[in-house]
KEKEBA-953151 format. One record per residue: residue in one letter; x negated, y negated, z negated of N, C-alpha, C, O in turn. Coordinates in steps of 0.05 Angstrom, whole numbers, padded with zeros to 5 digits, always signed. Layout:
KEKEBA-953151
AXYZXYZXYZXYZ ...
end
This chain:
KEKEBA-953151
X+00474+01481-00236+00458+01461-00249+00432+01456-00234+00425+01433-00228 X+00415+01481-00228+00386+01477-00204+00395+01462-00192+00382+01442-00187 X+00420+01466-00183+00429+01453-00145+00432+01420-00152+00418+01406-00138 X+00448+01408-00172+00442+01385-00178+00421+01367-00196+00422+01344-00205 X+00399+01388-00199+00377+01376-00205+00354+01361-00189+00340+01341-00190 X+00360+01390-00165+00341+01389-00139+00351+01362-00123+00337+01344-00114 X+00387+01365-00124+00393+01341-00105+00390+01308-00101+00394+01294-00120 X+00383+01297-00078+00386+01272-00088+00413+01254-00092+00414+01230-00099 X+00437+01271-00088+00452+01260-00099+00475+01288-00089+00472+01304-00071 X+00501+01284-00112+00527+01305-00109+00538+01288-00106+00535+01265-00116 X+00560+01300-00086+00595+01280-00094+00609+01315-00092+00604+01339-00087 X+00632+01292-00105+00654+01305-00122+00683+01298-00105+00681+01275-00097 X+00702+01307-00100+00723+01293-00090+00743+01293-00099+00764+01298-00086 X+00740+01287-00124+00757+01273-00147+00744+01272-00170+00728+01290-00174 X+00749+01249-00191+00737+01246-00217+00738+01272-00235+00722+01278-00253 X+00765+01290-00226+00770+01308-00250+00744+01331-00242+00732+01343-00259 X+00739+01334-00218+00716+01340-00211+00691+01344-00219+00681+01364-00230 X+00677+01316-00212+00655+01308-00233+00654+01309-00264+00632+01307-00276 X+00678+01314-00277+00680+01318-00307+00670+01341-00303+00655+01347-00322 X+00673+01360-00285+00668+01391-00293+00651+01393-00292+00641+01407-00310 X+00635+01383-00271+00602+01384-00270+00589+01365-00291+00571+01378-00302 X+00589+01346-00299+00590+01329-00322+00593+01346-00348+00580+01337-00367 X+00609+01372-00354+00610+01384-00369+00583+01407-00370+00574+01414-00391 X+00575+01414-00351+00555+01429-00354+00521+01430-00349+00505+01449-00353 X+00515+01391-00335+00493+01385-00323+00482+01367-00345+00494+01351-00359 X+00460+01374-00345+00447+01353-00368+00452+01319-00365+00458+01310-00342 X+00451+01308-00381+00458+01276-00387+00444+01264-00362+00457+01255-00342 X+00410+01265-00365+00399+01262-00341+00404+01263-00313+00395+01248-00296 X+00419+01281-00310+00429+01280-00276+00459+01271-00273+00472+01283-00256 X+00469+01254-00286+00494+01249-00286+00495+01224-00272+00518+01216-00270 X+00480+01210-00263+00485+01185-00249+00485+01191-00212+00492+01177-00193 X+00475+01217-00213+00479+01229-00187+00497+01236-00171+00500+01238-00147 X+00514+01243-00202+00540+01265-00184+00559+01236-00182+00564+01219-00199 X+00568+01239-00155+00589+01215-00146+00615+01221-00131+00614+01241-00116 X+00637+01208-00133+00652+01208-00121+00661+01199-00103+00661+01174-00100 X+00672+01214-00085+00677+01200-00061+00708+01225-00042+00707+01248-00036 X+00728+01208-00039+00752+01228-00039+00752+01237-00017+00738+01228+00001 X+00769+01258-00013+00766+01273+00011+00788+01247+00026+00796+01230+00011 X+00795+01246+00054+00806+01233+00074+00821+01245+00097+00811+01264+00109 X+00845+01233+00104+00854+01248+00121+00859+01224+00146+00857+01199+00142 X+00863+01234+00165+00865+01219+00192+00893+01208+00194+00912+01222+00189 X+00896+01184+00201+00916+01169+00209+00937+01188+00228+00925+01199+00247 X+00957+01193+00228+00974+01206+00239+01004+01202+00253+01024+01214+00245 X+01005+01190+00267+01029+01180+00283+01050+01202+00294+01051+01217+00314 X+01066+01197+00275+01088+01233+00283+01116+01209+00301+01114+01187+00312 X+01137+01225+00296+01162+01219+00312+01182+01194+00290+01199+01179+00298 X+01173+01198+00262+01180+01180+00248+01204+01200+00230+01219+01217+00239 X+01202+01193+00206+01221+01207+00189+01244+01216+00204+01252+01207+00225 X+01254+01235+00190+01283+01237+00208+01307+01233+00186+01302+01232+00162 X+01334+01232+00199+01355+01214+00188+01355+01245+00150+01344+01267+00151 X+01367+01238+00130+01364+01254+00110+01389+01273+00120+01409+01267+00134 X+01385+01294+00111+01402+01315+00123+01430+01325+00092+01432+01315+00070 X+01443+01344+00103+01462+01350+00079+01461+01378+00081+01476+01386+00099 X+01448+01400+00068+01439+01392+00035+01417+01378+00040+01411+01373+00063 X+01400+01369+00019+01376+01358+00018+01357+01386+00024+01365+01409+00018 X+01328+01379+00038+01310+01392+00038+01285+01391+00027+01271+01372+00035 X+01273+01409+00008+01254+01412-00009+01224+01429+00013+01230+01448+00028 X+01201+01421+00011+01191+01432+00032+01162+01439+00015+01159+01420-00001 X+01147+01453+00013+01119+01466-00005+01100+01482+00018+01104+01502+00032 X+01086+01470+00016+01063+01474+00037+01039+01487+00022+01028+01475+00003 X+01033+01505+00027+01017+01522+00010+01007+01553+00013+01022+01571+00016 X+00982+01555+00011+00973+01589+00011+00991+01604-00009+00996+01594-00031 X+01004+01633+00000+01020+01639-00022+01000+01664-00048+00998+01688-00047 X+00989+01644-00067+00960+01657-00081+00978+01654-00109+01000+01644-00108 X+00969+01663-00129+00971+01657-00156+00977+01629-00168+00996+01620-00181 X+00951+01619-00158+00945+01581-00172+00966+01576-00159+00983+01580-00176 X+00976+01570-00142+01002+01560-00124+01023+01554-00140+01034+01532-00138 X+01030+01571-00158+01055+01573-00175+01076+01578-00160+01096+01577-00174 X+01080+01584-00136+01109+01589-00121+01138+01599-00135+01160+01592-00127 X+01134+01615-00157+01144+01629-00179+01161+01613-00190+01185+01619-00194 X+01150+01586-00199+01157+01566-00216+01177+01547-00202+01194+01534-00213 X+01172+01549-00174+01185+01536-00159+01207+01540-00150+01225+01524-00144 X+01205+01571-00147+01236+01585-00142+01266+01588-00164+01290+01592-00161 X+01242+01584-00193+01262+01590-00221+01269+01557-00220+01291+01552-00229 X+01257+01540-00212+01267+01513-00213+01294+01505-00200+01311+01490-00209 X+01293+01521-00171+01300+01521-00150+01328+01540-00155+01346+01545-00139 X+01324+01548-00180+01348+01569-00188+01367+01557-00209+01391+01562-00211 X+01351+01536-00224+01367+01521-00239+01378+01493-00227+01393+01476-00236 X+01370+01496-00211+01382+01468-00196+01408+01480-00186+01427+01466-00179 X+01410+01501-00186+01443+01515-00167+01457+01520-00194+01481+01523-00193 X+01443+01520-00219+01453+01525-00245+01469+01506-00250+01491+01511-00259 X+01461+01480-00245+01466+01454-00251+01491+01448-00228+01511+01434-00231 X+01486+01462-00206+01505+01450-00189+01497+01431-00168+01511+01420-00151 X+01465+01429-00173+01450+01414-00154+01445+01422-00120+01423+01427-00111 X+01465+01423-00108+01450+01436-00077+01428+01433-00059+01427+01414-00045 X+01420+01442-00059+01391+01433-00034+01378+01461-00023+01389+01481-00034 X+01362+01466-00010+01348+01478+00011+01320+01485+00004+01313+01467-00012 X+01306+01496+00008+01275+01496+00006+01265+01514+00030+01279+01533+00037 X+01237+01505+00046+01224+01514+00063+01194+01518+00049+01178+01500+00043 X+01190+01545+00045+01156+01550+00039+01143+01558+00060+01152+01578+00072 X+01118+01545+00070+01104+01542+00089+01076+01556+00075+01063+01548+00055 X+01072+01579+00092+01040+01586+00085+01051+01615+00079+01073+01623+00077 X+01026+01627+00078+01024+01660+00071+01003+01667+00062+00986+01655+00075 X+00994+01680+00047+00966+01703+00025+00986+01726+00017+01005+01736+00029 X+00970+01731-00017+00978+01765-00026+00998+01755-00038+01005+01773-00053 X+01013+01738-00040+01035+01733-00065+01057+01736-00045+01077+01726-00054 X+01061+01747-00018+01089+01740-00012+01102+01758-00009+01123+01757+00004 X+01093+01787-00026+01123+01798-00024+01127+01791-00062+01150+01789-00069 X+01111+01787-00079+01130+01780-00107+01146+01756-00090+01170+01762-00087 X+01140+01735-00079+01154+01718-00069+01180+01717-00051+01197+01699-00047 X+01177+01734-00044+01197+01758-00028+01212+01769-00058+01235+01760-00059 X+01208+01779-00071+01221+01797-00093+01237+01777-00113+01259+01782-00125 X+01222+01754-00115+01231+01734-00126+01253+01719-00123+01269+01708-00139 X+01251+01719-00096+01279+01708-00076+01307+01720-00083+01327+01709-00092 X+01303+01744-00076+01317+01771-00076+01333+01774-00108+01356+01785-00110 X+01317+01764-00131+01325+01767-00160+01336+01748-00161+01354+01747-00177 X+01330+01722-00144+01349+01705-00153+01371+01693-00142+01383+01675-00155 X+01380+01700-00118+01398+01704-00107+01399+01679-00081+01417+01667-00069 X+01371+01678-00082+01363+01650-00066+01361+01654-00038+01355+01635-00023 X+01367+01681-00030+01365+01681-00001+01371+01666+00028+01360+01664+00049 X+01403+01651+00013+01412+01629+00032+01399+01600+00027+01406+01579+00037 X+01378+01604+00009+01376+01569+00001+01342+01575+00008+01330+01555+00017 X+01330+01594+00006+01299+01587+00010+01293+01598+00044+01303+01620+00050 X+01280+01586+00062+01265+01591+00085+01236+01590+00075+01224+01573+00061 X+01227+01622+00092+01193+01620+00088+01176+01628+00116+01172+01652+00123 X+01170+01611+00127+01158+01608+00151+01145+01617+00161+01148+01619+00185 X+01117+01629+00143+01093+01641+00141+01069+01611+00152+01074+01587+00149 X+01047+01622+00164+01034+01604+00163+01041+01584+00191+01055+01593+00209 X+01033+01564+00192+01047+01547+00224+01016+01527+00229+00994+01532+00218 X+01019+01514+00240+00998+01500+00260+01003+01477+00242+01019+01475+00223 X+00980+01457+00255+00988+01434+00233+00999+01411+00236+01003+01393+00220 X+01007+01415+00272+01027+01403+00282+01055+01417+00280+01075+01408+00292 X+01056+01433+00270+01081+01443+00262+01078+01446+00234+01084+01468+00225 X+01071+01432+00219+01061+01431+00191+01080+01396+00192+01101+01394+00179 X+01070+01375+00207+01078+01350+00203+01102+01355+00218+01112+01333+00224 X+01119+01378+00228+01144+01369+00245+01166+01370+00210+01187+01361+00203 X+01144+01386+00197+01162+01393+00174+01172+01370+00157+01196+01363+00152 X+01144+01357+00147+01139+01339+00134+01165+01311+00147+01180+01298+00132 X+01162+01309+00170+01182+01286+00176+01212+01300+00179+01227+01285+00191 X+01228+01329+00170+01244+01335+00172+01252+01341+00131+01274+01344+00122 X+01225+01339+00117+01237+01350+00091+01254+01316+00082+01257+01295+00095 X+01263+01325+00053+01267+01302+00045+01253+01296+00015+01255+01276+00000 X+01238+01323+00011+01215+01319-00011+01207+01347-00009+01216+01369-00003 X+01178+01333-00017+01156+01350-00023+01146+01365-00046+01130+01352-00060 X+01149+01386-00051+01142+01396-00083+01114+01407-00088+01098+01404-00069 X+01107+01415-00104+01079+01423-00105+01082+01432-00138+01092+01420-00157 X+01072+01456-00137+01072+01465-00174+01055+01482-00184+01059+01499-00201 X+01034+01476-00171+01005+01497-00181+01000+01484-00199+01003+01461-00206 X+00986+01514-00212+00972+01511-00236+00943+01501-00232+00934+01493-00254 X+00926+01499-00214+00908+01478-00208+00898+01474-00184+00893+01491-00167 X+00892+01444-00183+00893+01431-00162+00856+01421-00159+00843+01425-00180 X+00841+01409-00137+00825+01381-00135+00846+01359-00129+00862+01352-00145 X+00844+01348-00101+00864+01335-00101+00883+01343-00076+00872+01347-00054 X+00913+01347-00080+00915+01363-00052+00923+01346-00024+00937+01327-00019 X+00909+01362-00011+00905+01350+00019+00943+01349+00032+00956+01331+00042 X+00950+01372+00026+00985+01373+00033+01003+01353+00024+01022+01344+00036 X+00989+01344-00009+01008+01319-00020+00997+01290-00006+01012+01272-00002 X+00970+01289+00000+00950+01275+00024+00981+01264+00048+00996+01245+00050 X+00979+01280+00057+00996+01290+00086+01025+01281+00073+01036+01261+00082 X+01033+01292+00058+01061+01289+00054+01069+01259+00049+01088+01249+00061 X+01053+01244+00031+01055+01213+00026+01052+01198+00058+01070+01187+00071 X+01024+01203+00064+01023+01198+00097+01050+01189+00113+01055+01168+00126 X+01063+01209+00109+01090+01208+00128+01110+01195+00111+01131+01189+00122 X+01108+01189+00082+01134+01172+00072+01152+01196+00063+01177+01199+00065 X+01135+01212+00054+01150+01244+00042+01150+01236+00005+01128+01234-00007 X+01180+01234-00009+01171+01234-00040+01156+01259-00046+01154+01277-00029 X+01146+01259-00067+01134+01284-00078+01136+01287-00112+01137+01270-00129 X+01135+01314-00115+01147+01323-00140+01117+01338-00143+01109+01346-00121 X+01103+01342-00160+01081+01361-00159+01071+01363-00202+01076+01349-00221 X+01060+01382-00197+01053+01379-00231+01025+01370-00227+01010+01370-00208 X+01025+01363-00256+01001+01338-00264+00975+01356-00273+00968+01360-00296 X+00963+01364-00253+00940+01388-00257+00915+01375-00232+00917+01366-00210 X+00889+01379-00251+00858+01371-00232+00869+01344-00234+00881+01332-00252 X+00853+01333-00196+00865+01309-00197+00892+01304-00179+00888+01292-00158 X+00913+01310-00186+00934+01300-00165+00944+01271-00192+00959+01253-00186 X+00937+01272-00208+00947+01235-00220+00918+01222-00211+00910+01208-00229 X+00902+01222-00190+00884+01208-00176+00894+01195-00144+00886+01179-00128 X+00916+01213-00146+00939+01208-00125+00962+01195-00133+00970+01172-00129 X+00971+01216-00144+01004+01201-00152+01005+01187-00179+00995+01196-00200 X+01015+01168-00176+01025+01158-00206+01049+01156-00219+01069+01144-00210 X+01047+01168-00241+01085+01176-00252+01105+01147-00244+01105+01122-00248 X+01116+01164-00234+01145+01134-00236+01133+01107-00220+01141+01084-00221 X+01111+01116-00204+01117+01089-00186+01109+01105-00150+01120+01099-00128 X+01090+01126-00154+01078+01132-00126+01099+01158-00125+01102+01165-00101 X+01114+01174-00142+01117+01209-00141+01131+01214-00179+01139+01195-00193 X+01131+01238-00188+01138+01247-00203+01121+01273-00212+01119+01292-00198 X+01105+01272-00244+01095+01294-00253+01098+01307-00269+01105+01299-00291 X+01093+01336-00263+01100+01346-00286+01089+01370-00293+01080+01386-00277 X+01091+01374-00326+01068+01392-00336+01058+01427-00324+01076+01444-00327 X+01044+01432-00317+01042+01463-00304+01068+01476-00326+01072+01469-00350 X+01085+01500-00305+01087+01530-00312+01120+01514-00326+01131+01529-00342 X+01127+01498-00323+01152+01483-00334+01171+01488-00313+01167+01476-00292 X+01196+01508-00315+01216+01504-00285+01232+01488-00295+01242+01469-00283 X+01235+01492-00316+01262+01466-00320+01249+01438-00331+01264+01418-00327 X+01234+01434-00340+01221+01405-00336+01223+01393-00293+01233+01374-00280 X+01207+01415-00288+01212+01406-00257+01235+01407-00245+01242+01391-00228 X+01248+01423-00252+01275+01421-00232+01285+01390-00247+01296+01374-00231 X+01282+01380-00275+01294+01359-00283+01281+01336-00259+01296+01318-00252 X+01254+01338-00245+01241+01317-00232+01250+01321-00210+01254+01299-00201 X+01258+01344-00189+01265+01345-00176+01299+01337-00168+01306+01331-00145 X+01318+01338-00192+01344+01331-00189+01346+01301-00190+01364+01286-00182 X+01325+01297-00200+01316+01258-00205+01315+01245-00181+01328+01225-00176 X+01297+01260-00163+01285+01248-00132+01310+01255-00118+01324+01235-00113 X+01319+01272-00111+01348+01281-00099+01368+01270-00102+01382+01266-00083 X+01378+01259-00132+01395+01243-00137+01395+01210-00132+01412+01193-00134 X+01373+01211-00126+01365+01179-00126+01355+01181-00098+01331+01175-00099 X+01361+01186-00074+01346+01176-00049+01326+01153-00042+01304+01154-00031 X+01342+01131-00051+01339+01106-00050+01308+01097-00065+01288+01089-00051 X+01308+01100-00099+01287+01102-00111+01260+01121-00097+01236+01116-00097 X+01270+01139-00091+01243+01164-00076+01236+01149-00057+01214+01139-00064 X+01243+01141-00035+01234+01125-00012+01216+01103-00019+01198+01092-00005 X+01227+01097-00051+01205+01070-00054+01189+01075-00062+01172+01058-00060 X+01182+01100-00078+01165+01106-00090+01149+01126-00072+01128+01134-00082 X+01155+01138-00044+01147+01142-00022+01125+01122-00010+01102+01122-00002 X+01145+01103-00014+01121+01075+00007+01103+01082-00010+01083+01095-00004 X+01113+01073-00036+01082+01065-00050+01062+01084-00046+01043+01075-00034 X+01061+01113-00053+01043+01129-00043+01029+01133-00023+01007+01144-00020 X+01048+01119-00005+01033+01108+00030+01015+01098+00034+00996+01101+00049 X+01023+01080+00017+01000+01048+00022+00978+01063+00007+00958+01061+00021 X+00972+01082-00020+00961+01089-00032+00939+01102-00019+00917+01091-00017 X+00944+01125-00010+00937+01146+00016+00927+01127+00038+00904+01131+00044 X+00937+01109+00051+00918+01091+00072+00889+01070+00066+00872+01060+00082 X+00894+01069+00032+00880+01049+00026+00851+01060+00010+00830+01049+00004 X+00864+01091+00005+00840+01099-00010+00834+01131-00003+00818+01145-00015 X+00847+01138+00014+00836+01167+00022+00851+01166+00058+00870+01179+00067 X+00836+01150+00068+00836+01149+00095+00802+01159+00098+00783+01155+00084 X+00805+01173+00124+00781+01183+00137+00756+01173+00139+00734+01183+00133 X+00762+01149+00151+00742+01125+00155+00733+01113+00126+00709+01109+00125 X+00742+01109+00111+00732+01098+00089+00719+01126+00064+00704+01120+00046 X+00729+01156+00068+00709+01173+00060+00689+01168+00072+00669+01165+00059 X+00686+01167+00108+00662+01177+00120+00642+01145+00108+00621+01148+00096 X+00655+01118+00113+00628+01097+00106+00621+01106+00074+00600+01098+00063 X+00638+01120+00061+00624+01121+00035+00604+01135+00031+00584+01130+00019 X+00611+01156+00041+00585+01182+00044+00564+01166+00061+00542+01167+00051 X+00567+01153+00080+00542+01138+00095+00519+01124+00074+00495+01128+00067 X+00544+01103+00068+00529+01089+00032+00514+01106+00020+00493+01094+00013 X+00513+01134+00013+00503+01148-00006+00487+01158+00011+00467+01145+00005 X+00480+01173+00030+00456+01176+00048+00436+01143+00052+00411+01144+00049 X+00445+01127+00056+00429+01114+00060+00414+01100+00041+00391+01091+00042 X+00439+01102+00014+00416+01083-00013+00404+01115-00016+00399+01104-00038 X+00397+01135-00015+00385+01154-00019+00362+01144-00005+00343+01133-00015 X+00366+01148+00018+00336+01146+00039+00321+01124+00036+00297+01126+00037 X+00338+01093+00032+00321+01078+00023+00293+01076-00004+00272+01062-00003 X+00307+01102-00032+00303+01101-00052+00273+01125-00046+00258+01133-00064 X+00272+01130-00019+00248+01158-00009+00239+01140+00017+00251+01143+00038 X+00215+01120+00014+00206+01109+00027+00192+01124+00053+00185+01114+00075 X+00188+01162+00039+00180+01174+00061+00192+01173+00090+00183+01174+00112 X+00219+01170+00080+00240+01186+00106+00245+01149+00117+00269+01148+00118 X+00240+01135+00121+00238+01114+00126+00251+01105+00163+00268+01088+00170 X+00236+01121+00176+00242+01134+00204+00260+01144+00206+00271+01142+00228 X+00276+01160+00182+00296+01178+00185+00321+01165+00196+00337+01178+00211 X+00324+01143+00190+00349+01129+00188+00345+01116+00214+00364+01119+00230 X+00321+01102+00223+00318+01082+00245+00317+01102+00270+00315+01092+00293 
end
């Protein structure tokens, strides 16, 4: 609360964000704290690749608690319940990977899950243009940079509706959400996108255009500029500062 009293201005990089600080900063300093989304760089890969047989599920992620990886594997267990086939690759490593490891093992998922450990982030996007969706099932989010990236490339995405990822995705037109700590609610979203190729792809674009139009790099950085500069204007001292 000091830190946003003292400042001449906060950003937040996402609205669900600023609610939190909004929740604890007096009324008075609330016209300060601003938003402005994080951005990722334009990225020119090799171009989707053709959809493969089984389908591939791909989760990019530190393997931590908030992650939910757990949720993803019991999802990933009822989809073979159902009769649903597909693949999954978990990308990333922390303290959770031997339950994640143990998890595998209980569920008999050994031939259906690949876990990579951590990779480069050009071998991060070789992924992305080889999955055929993107999952995501933490229990909380800001906004994630991986679902960022995954739309980027024309990747559907499945993720639950936690922080701000509906600042990103929007149900049933950009992706598919769904409530934390739910495997069979998600596996239902995930047999949805799988079953429907056709629909995911469109609802792929849309996330595309979404991600280019409002969390591209260049349009974080002029925003933050905006906010330094009506600042400096508003401190006649620093006047020089800018020129």
């Amino acid at each position: 609360v000091e830190k946003v009293q003292r400042a001449a201005f906060v950003v937040c990089v996402s609205t669900f964000g600023r609610a939190q600080l909004l929740r604890v900063c007096p009324p008075e300093t609330w016209d300060k704290i601003r938003v402005v989304h994080c951005g990722i760089e334009r990225r020119v890969g090799n171009g989707r690749q053709k959809r493969g047989s089984p389908p591939r599920i791909l989760r990019v992620a530190r393997r931590s608690p908030e992650k939910g990886h757990l949720v993803l594997l019991d999802a990933l267990a009822e989809l073979r319940r159902r009769g649903v086939v597909c693949e999954a690759t978990l990308v990333g490593d922390g303290p959770m990977r031997p339950d994640v490891e143990q998890k595998i093992g209980a569920l008999g998922l050994e031939s259906a899950v690949t876990l990579t450990g951590a990779l480069s982030i050009d071998e991060v996007f070789n992924q992305y243009e080889r999955a055929d969706l993107v999952a995501l099932t933490s229990f909380s989010e800001g906004i994630p940079v991986t679902l960022m990236e995954a739309l980027s490339q024309g990747c559907p995405v499945v993720a639950t509706d936690v922080g701000g990822v509906s600042e990103l995705i929007e149900e049933g037109f950009s992706g598919w959400l769904v409530p934390p700590g739910h495997p069979e609610l998600f596996a239902d979203a995930l047999e949805k996108a799988l079953l429907d190729p056709i629909g995911a792809a469109e609802m792929a674009s849309n996330g595309q255009q979404r991600v280019r139009e409002e969390f591209d790099i260049s349009r974080s950085a002029r925003d933050l500029e905006d906010l330094f500069r009506q600042s400096i204007e508003r401190a006649p001292e620093f006047d020089d500062v800018w020129n």
